[in-house]
C-alpha positions as CSV (number, residue, x, y, z in Angstrom):
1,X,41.7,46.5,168.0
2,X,43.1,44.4,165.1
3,X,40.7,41.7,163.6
4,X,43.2,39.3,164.8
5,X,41.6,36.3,167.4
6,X,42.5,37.0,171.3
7,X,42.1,34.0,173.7
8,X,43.6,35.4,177.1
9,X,42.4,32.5,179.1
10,X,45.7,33.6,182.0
11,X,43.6,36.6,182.6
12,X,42.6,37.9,185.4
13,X,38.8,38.2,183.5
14,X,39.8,35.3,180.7
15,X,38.4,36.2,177.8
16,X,38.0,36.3,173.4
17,X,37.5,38.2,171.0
18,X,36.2,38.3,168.8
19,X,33.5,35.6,170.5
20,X,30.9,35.8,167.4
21,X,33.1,34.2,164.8
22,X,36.8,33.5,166.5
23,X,38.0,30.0,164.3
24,X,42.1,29.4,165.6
25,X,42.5,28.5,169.1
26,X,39.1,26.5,169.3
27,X,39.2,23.2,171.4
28,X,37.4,19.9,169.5
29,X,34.7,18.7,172.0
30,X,33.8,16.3,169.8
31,X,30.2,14.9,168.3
32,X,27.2,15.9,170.5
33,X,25.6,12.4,172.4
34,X,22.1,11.4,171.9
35,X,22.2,12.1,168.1
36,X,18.7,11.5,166.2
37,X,19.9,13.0,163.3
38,X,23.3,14.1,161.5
39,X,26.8,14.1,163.2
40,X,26.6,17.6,165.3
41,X,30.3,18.1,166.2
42,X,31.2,20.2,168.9
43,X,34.0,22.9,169.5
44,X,34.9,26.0,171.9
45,X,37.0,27.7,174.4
46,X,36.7,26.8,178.1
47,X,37.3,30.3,179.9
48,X,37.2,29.4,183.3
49,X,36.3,26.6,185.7
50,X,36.0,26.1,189.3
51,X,36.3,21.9,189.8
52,X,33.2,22.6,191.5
53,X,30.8,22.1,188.7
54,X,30.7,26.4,187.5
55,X,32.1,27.0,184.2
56,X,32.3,29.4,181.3
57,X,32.8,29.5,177.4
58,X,32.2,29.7,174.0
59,X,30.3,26.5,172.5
60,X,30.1,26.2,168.9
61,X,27.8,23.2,167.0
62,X,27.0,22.1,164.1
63,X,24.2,21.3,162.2
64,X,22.1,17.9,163.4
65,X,19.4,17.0,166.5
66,X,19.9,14.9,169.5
67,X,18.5,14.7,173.0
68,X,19.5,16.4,175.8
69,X,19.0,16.7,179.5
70,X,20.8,20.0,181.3
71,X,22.6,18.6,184.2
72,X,22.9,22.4,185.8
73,X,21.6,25.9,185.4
74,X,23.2,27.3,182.6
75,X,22.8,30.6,180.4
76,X,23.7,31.0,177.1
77,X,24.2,34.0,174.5
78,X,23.7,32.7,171.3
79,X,25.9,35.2,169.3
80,X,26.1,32.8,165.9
81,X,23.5,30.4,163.8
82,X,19.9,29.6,164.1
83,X,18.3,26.0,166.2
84,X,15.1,25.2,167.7
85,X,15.3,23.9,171.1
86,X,12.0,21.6,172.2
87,X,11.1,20.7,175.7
88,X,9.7,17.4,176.6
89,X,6.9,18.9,177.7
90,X,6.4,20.5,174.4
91,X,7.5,24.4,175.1
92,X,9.5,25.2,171.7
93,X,12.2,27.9,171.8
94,X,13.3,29.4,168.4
95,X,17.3,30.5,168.9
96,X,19.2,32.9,166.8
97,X,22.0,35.4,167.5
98,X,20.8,37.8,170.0
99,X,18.8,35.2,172.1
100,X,19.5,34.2,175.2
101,X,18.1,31.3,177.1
102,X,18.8,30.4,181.0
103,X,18.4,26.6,180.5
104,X,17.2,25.2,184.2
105,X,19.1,22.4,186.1
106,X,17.2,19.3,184.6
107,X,15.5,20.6,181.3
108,X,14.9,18.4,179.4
109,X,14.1,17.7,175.0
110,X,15.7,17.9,171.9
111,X,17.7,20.5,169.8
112,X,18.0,20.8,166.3
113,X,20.4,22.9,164.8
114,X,19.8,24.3,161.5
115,X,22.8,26.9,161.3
116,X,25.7,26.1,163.0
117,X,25.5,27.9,166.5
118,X,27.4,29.7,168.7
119,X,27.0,30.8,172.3
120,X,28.5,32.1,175.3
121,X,27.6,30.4,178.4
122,X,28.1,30.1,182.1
123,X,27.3,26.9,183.6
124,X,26.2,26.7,187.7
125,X,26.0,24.0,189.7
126,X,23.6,24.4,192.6
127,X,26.2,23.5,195.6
């Protein structure tokens, strides 16, 4: 396989390649809400999504904290970048690629993003 990007989102399994470090075809999403520091701006590739609330991508940010509150269950691959994501109960969790983090409908804190990040996640909504 070439070095080139693929975004088959028509797929029967939609998919990209290569998800670590693809840079045409991504989406803006914009600057993360919340912010308490920095202008985080977002960007990614929707793969799939039901209209039901279930989802799945590739979420790029950059650098920057803000607040957050999860509004569904969602894992994520961080493939790209280093943050540090803080609970508001206190519970810190240290991201880099490799980690992976199953975020539970209504967690809640702050992440700070010290190398812009990359991850692949699917997002659930309890029905």
């Amino acid at each position: 396989m070439s070095s080139a990007t693929l975004i088959n989102i028509a797929s029967t399994a939609p998919h990209v390649y290569p998800a670590s470090t693809f840079a045409e075809g991504k989406d803006d999403w914009g600057v993360q809400p919340n912010a308490l520091a920095g202008n985080s701006a977002s960007s990614g590739k929707l793969l799939w999504k039901d209209g039901l609330g279930a989802e799945s991508g590739v979420w790029e940010c950059t650098p920057g904290s803000w607040t957050l509150s999860i509004p569904a269950d969602e894992l994520c691959h961080f493939v790209q970048g280093r943050a540090t994501y803080t609970s508001d109960t206190g519970e810190v969790i240290e991201v880099k690629p490799g980690t992976v983090v199953h975020f539970k409908q209504g967690w809640s804190g702050q992440c700070v993003v010290h190398e812009t990040i990359r991850n692949v996640y699917m997002l659930i909504t309890p029905y």
